[in-house]
N, C-alpha and C positions, 0 to 999 in steps of 0.2 A: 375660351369660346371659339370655336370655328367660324371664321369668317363666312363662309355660306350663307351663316347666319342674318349677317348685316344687313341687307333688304329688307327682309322680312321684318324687321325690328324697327327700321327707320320707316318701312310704309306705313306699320302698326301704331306706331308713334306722332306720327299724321294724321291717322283717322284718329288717336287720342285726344290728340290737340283741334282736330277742326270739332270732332262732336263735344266736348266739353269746355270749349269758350264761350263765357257769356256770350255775347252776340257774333253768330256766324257771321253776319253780315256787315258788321267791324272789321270778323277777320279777313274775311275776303275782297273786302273794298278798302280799307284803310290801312291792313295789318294790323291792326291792334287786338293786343292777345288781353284778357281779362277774364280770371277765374273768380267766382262768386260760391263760395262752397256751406252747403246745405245739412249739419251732420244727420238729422232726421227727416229724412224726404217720407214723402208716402207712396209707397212703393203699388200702392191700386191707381197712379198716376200709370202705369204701365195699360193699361186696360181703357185708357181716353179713344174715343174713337171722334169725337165733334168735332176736334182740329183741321181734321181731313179734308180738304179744300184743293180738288180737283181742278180746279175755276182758276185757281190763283198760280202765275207762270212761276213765283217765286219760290210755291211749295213742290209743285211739278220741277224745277231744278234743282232743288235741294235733294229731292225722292230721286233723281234720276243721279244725281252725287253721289246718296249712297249705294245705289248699283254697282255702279264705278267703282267707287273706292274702294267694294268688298270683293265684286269682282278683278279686279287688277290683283287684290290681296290670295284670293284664290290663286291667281296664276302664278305669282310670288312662292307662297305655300309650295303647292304642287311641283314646282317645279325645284323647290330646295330638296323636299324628303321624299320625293318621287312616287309619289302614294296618292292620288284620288281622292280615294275615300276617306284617309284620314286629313288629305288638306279640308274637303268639304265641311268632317264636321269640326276641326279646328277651327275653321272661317266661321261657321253658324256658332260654335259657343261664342267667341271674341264676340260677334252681332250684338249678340244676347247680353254679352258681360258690359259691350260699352253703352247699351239702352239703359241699363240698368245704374251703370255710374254716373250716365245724365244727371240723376236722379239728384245725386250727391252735390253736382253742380249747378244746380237752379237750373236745368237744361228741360227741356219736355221727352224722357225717355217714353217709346211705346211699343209695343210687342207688331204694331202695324209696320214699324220701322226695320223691325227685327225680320219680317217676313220681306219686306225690303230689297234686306239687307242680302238674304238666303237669296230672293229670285236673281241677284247679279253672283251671286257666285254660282249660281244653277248654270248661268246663261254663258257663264265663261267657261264653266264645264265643257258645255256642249259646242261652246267653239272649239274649247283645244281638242277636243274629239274630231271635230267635223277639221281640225289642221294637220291632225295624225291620221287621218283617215287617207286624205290628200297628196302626205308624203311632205308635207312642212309649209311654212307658211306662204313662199310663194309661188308656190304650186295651187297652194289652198286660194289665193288671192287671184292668183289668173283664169284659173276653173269658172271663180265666180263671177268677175269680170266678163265672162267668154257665155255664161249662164243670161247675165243680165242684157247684156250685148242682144245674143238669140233671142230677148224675149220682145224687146224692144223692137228688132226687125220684123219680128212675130205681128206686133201691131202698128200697121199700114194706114193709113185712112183710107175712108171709107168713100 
């Protein structure tokens, strides 16, 4: 196995292990790891939409985790096999395949999650474009700096 490889594997192994512990919120406040496994879920569990609770800061940071964590995974991807569009749709199946394993694990998989999951690796896309566009990243980081800077001068009081 090519060592190239090893990010990719251990990031993926991360999002394996955070979305399939019983309780996230064990794992990340206590470390405790706990799998509970389901051999027949029902898989129109995919298709729940009532859970969605905008309101709640807890569900708004878990949803904004999985951005992250697929995003960050895109940039992992992409930048092992130097391809775009096949990290893209790498990242949205793995999305897809660990909602789905939820399932297996007494976890709540949902296809809302999966789209999720797509818009942070959308969103990383379009940064590492707008850092190749720039000429690297801190070129691409002083630009914006220098952008937000202007815009701020821009507004004076009045």
């Amino acid at each position: 196995m090519k060592t190239k490889y090893i990010p990719v594997i251990l990031w993926g192994l991360c999002i394996l292990l955070a979305t399939n512990n019983y309780n996230f919120q064990s794992l990340l406040f206590a470390q405790e790891i706990d799998f509970h496994i389901r051999l027949f879920p029902d898989l129109s569990d995919l298709f729940i939409t009532s859970d969605i609770h905008l309101d709640s800061k807890t569900y708004v940071f878990q949803k904004i985790g999985h951005a992250l964590s697929f995003g960050i995974l895109f940039l992992i991807v992409a930048k092992t096999i130097n391809d775009d569009g096949k990290a893209i749709i790498l990242c949205s199946l793995f999305a897809f395949f660990t909602e789905v394993l939820q399932l297996f694990f007494e976890r709540s998989g949902r296809i809302s999650d999966v789209l999720i999951d797509i818009g942070g690796v959308y969103l990383a896309y379009r940064l590492s474009i707008y850092v190749k566009e720039q000429g690297g990243l801190s070129p691409a980081f002083w630009k914006t700096v220098q952008k937000i800077a202007g815009v701020l001068a821009d507004d004076k009081p009045r």
